[in-house]
C-alpha positions in Angstrom: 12.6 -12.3 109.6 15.9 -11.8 108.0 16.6 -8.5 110.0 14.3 -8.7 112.5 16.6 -7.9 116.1 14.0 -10.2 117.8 14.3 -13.4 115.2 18.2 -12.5 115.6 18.2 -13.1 119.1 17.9 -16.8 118.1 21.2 -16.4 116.9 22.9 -14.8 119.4 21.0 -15.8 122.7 23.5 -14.9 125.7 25.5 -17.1 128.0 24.5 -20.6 128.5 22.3 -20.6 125.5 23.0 -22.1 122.3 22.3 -20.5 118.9 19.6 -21.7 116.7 21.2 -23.6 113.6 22.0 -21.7 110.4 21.6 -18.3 110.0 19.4 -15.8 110.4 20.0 -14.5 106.7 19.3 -18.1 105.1 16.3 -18.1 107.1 15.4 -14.8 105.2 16.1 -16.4 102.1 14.1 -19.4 102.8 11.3 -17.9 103.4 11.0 -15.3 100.9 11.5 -18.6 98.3 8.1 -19.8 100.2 6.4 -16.4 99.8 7.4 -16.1 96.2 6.0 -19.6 95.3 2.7 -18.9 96.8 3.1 -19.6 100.1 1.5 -23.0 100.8 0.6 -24.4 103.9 0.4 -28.2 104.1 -3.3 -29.2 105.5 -3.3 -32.3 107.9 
């Protein structure tokens, strides 16, 4: 996710289109944080 060209595109999307907030390297970040905590998924 944090160098993925595809997951970047949120970032930099083209004319007309606005950019997902933050960045692209805090999303990184963020989610090695989950994977390094275990990873949980909420249940309903």
């Amino acid at each position: 996710m944090a160098e993925d060209v595809l997951v970047g595109w949120g970032w930099d999307p083209g004319p007309g289109l606005e950019p997902v907030p933050g960045t692209q390297r805090a999303l990184g970040e963020l989610i090695r944080a989950w994977i390094d905590t275990g990873a949980a998924c909420p249940s309903p």
